[in-house]
N, C-alpha and C positions, 0 to 999 in steps of 0.2 A: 489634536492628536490624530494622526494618520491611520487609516484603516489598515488590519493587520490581511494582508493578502492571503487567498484562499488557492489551494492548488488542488486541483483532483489527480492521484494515485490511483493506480490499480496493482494487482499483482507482480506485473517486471519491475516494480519499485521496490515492492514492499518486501518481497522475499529474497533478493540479496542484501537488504539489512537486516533481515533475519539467520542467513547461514553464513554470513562472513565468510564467505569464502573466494579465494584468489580468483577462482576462473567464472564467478558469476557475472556473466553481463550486464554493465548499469549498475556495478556493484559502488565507485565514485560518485554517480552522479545520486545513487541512492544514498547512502553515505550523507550526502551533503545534504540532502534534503529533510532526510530524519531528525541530523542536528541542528537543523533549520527550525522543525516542528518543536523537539523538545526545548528550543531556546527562546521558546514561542514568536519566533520573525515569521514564521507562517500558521496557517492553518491547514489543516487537511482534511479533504473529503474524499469520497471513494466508494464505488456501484459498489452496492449491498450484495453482489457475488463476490466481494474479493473475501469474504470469510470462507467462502468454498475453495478458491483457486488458492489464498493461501494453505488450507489444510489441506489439500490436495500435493500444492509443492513439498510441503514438510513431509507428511507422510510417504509421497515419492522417494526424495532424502536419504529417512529413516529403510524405505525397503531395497534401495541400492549401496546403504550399508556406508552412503555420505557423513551422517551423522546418526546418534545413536538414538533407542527410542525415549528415554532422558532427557535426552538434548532437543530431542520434537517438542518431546510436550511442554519443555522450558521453552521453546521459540511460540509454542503455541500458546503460554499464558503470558506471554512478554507482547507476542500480537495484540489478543485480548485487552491489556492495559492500556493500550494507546486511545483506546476508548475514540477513535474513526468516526468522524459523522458520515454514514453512509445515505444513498441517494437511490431512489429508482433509475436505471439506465434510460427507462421508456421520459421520464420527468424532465433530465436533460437534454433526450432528442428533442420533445416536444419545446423543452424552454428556447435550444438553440433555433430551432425552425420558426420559432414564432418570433424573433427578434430578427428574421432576414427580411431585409428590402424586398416588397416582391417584384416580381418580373415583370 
């Protein structure tokens, strides 16, 4: 059985599949990847700041009156649920640097 591939997301992914909305950038190519996640063809991981940069974008949203504070804190326990294996940022630098040929 084939290994089920792992993708790391951060924020510009994640929260245009959280605000559906027409004019978000990356909103297709997020889209496709979420349905990806929920159909479990992939995995997802994601630096353990994207619970701030998404709360951040929602709440941004909610005070430019994008969507309603309802519908924040709906996108913010629909976040929550995806249950994200999140990563240290610093864990990945060091993984990727330690796996280059060196010089």
């Amino acid at each position: 059985m084939a290994e089920v591939p792992r993708l790391m997301v951060d924020a510009s992914v994640a929260v245009p599949a959280l605000l559906y909305s027409q004019d978000e950038p990356y909103r297709e190519i997020s889209n496709q990847v979420f349905a990806d996640f929920r159909e479990g063809r992939i995995i997802l991981i994601a630096p353990e700041h994207i619970r701030v940069e998404v709360g951040h974008a929602l709440l941004k949203a909610v005070r430019r009156r994008r969507i309603s504070p309802q519908l924040g804190a709906g996108r913010l326990g629909l976040f929550g649920s995806w249950q994200l294996e999140t990563v240290r940022h610093t864990d990945v630098l060091i993984g990727r640097l330690a796996s280059r040929p060196a010089l």
